[in-house]
C-alpha positions as a Markdown table, in Angstrom:
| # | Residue | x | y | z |
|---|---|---|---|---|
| 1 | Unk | -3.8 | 21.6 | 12.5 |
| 2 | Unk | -4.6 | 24.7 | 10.8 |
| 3 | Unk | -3.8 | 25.5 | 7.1 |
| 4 | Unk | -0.1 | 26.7 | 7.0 |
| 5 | Unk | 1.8 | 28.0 | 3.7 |
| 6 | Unk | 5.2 | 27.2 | 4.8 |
| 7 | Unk | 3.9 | 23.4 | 5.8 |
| 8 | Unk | 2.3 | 22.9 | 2.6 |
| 9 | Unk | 5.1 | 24.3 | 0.5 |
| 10 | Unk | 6.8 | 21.8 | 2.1 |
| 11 | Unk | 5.5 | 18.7 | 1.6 |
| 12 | Unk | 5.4 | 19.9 | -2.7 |
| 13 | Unk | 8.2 | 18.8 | -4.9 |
| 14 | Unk | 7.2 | 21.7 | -7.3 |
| 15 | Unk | 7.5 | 25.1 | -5.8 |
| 16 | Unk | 3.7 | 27.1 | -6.5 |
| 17 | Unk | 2.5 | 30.3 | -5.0 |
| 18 | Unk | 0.4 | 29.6 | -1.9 |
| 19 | Unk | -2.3 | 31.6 | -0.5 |
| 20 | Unk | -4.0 | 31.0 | 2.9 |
| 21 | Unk | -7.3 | 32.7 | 4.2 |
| 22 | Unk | -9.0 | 32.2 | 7.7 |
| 23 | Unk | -11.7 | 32.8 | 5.5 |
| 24 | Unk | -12.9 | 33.9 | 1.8 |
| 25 | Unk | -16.3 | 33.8 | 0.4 |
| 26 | Unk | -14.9 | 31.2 | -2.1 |
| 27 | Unk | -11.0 | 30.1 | -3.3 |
| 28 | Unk | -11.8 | 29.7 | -6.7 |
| 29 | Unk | -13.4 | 33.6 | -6.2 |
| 30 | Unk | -9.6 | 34.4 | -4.7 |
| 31 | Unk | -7.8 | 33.0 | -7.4 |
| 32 | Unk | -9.8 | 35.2 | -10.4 |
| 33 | Unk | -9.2 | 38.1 | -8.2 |
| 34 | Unk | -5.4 | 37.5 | -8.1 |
| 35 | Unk | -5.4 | 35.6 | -11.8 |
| 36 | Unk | -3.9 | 38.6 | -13.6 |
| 37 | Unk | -1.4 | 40.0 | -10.9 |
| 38 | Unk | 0.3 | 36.6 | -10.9 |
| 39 | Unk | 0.6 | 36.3 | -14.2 |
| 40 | Unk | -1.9 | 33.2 | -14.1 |
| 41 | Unk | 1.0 | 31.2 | -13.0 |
| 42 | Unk | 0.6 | 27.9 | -11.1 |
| 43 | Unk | -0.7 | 28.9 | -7.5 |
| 44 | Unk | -2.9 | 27.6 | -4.8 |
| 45 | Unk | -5.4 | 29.3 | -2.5 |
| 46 | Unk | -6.7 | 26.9 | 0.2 |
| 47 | Unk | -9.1 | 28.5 | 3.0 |
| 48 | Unk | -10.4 | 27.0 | 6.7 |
| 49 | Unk | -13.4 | 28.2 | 5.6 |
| 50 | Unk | -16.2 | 29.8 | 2.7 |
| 51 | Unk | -18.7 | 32.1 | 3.2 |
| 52 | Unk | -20.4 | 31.3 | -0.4 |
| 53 | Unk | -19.3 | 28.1 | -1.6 |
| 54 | Unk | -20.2 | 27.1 | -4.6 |
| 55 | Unk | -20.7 | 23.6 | -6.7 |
| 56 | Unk | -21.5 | 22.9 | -10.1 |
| 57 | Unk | -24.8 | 24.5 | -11.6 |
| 58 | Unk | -25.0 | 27.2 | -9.3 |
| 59 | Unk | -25.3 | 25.0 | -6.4 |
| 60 | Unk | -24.0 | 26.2 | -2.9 |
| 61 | Unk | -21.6 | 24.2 | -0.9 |
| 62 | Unk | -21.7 | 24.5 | 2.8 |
| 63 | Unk | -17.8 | 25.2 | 4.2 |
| 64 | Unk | -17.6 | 25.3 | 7.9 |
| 65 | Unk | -14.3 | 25.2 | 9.0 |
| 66 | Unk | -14.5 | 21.4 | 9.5 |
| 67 | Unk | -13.5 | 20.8 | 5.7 |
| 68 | Unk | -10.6 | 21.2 | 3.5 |
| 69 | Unk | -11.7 | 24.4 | 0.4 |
| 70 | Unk | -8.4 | 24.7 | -1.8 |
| 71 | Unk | -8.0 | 25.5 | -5.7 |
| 72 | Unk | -5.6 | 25.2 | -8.3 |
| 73 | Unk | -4.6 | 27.6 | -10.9 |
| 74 | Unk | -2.7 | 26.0 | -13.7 |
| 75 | Unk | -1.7 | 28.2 | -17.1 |
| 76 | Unk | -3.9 | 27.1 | -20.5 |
| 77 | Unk | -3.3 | 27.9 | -23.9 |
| 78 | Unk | -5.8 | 25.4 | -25.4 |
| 79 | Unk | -8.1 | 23.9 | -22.9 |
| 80 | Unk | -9.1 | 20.5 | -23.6 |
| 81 | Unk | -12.2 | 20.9 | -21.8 |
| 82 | Unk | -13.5 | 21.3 | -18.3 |
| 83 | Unk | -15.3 | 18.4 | -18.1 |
| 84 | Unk | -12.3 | 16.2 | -18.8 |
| 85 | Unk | -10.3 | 18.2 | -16.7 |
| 86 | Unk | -12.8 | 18.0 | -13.8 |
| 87 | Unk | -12.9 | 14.6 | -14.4 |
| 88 | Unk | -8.8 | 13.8 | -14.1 |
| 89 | Unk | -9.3 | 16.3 | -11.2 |
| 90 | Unk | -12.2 | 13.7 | -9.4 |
| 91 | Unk | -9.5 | 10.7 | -9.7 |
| 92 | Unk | -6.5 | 12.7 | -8.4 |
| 93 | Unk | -8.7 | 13.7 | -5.4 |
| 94 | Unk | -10.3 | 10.1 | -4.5 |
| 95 | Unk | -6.5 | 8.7 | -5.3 |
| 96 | Unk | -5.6 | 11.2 | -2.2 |
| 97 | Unk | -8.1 | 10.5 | 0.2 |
| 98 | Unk | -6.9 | 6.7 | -0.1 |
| 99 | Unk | -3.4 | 7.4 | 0.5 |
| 100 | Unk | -4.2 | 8.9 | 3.9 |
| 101 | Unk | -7.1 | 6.7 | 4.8 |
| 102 | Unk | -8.4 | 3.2 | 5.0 |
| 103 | Unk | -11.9 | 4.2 | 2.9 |
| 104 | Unk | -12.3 | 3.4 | -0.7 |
| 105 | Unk | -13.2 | 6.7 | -2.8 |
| 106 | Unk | -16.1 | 6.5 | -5.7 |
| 107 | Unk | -16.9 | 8.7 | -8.2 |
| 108 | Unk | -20.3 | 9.6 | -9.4 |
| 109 | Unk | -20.1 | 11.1 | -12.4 |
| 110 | Unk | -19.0 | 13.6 | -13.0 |
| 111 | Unk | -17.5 | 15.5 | -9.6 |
| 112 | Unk | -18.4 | 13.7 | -6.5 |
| 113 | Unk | -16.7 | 12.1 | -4.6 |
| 114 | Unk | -18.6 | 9.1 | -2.6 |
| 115 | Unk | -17.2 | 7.2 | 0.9 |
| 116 | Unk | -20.2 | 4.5 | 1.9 |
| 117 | Unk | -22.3 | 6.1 | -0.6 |
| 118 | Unk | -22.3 | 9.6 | 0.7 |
| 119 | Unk | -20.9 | 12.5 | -0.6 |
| 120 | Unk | -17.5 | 13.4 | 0.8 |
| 121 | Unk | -15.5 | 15.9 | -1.8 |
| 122 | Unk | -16.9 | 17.6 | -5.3 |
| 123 | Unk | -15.1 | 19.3 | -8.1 |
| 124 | Unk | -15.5 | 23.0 | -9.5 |
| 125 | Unk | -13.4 | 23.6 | -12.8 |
| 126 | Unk | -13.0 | 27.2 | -14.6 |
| 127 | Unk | -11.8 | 29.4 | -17.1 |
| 128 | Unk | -10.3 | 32.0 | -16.8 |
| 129 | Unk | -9.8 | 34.4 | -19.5 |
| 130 | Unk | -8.3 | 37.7 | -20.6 |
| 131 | Unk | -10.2 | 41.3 | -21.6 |
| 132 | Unk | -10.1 | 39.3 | -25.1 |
| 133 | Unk | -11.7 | 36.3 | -24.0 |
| 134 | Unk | -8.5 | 34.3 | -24.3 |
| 135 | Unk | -8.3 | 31.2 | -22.1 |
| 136 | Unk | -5.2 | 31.9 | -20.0 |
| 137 | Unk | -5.8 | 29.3 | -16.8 |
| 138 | Unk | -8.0 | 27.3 | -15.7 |
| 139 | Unk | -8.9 | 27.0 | -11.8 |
| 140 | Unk | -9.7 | 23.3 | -9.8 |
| 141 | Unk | -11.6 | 24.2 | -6.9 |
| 142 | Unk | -11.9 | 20.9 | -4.4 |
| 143 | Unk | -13.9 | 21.3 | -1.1 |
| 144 | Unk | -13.2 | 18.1 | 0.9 |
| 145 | Unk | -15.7 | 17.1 | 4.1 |
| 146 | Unk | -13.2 | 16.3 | 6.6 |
| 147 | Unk | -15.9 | 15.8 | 9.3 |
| 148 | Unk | -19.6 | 16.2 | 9.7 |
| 149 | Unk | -20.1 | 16.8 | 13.4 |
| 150 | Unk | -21.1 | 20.4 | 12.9 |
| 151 | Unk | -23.5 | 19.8 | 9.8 |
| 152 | Unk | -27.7 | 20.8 | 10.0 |
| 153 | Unk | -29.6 | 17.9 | 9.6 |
| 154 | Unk | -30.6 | 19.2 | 5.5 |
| 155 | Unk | -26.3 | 18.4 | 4.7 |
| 156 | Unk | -25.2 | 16.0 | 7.2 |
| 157 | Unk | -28.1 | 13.1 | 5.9 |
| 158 | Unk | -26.0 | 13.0 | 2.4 |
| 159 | Unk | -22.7 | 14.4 | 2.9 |
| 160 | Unk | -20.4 | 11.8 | 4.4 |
| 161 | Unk | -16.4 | 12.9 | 5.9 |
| 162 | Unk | -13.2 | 11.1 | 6.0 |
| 163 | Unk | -12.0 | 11.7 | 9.1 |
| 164 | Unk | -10.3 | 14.5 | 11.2 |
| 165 | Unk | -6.4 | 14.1 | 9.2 |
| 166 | Unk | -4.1 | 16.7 | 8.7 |
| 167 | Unk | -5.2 | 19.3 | 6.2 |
| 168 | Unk | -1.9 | 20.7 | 5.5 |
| 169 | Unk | -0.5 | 16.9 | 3.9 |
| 170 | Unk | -4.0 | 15.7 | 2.0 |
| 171 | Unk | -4.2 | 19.8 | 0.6 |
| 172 | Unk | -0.4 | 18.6 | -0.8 |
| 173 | Unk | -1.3 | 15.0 | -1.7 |
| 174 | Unk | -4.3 | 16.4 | -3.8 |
| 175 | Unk | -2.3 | 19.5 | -5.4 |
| 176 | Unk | 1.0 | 16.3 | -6.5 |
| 177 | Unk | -2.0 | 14.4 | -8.0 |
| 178 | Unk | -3.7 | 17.6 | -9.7 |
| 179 | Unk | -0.4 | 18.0 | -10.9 |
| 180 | Unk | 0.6 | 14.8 | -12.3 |
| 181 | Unk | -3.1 | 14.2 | -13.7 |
| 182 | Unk | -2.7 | 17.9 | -15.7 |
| 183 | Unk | 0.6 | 16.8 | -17.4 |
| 184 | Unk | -0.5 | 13.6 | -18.6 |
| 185 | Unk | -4.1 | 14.9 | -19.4 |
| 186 | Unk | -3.5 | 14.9 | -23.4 |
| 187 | Unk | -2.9 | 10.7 | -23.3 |
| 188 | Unk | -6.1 | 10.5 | -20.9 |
| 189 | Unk | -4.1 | 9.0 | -18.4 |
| 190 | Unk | -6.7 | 9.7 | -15.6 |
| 191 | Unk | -8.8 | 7.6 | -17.6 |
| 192 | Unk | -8.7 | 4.3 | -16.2 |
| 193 | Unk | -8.9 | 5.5 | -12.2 |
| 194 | Unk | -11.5 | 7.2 | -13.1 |
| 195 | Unk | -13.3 | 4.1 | -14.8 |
| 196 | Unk | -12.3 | 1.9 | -12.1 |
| 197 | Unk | -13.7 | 4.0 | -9.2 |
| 198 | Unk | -17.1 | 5.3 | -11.5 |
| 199 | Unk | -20.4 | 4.0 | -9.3 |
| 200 | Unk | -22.8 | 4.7 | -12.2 |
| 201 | Unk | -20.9 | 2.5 | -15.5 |
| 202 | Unk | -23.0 | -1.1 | -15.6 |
| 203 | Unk | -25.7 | 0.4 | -13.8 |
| 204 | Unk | -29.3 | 1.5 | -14.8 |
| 205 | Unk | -29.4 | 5.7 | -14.9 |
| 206 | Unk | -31.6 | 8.1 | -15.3 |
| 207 | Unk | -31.4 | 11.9 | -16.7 |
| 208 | Unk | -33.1 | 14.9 | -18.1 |
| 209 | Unk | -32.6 | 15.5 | -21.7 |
| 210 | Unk | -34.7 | 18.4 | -23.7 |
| 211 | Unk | -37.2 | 18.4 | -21.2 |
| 212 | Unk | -37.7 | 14.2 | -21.1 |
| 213 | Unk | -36.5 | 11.7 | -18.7 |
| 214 | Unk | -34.7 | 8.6 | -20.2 |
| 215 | Unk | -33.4 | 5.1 | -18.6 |
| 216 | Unk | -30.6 | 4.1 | -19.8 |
| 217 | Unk | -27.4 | 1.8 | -18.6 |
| 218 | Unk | -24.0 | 3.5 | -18.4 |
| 219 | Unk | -21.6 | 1.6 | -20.1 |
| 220 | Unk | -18.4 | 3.7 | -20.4 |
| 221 | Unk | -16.4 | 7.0 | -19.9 |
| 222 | Unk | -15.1 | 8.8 | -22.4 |
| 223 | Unk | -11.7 | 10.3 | -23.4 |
| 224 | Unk | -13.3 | 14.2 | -22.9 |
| 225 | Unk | -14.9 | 13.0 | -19.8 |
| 226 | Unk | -18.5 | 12.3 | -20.8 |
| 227 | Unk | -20.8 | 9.4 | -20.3 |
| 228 | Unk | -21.5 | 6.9 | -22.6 |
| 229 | Unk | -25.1 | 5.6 | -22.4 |
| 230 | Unk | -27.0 | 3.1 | -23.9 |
| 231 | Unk | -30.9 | 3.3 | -24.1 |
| 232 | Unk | -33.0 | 1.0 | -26.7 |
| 233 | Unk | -29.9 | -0.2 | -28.4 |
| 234 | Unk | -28.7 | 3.0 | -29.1 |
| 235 | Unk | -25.6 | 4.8 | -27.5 |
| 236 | Unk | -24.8 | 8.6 | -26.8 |
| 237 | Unk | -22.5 | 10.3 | -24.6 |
| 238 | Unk | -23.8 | 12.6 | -22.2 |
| 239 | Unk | -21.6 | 16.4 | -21.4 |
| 240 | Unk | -23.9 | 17.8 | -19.0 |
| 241 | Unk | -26.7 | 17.1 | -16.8 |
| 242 | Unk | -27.3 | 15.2 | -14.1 |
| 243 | Unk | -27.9 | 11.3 | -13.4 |
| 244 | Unk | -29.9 | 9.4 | -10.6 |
| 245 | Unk | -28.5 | 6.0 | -9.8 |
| 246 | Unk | -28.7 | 3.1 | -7.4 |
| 247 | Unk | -25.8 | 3.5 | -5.1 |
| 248 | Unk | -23.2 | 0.5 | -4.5 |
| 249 | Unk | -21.9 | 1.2 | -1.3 |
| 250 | Unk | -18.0 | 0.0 | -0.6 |
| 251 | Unk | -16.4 | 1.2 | 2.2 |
| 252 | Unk | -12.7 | -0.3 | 2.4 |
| 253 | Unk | -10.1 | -0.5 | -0.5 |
């Protein structure tokens, strides 16, 4: 079933504007270009499919019309930080695939999200500011695989899919749990789904830092989102970066 405005509205306790697109080069694109006119208020722009996708650090993310590309504009006047948003943002997203599916959703940190060890959904969180460089919203994009039938052989080897559901009800289930995570975001309630469902915490990592690689075990997330590592005794919290892990695969709830 294709995206439908009216069918989405409906299934939303909380009335938001809603903005549908055959296509758009990228939703979190659409909602900057419509940011000011709406006053930055609480809307959603979902799309069958992206010309130029985009993931974190500049990556692209391929969005064929087999996939579910929505974003969330939610009002800020003090930001607590994209990473812990993106973060409460990962666990409202894996907390909707389950409720429609039989698969267990993992998180690597910090915005993938993993079925059987391959990538299924990932996060893109924004600002979005005024002529003054005011924060005024910030925008959760979430591109979700639905299937991978119609992948090239470079995507479809690591991006997994959750199966061919109704786009219309998961696009609602993830906007109720954006929702709900965004509200309680200052007690860190998204905090302990994320922990729970985190593939890398207990496990040995590696990462890039100031041009050196280091091994270290992940032993925690923290309140703003970051990793806690541990490396010679001696703990940090990563912000940024990337990690390399040894998957553990679990496919059921």
């Amino acid at each position: 079933m294709k995206l439908n405005q009216k069918i989405i509205s409906g299934y939303l306790k909380e009335k938001i504007h809603i903005f549908c697109y055959d296509e758009t080069d990228s939703t979190n694109n659409a909602a900057k270009r419509e940011a000011a006119s709406l006053s930055y208020a609480p809307s959603l722009f979902v799309s069958e499919r992206q010309t130029s996708g985009r993931g974190r650090r500049g990556r692209s993310f391929f969005s064929p019309n087999t996939g579910l590309y929505m974003t969330l504009m939610l009002p800020v006047e003090d930001p607590c930080g994209i990473q812990k948003i993106t973060c409460a943002a990962a666990a409202a997203t894996a907390d909707a695939i389950e409720s429609l599916t039989d698969l267990r959703a993992d998180i690597k940190w910090v915005n993938d999200i993993l079925v059987g060890g391959k990538k299924v959904a990932g996060i893109l969180c924004e600002l979005i500011c005024d002529d003054e460089n005011t924060p005024k919203a910030v925008i959760i994009g979430v591109g979700i695989n639905l299937t991978t039938a119609d992948f090239p052989p470079e995507f479809a080897d690591k991006a997994g899919q959750i199966g061919d559901i109704d786009k219309n009800l998961l696009c609602a289930r993830v906007v109720e749990n954006l929702l709900s995570e965004f509200k309680g975001l200052e007690k860190n309630r998204f905090l302990k789904k994320y922990t729970e469902r985190s593939i890398a915490l207990g496990k040995t990592i590696t990462f890039d830092q100031n041009g050196v690689t280091h091994t270290a075990k992940a032993v925690g997330i923290a309140p703003d989102g970051g990793l806690t590592v541990e490396e010679n005794g001696k703990r940090q919290t990563l912000h940024s970066g990337e990690i390399s892990i040894q998957l553990g695969i679990r496919n059921e709830k």
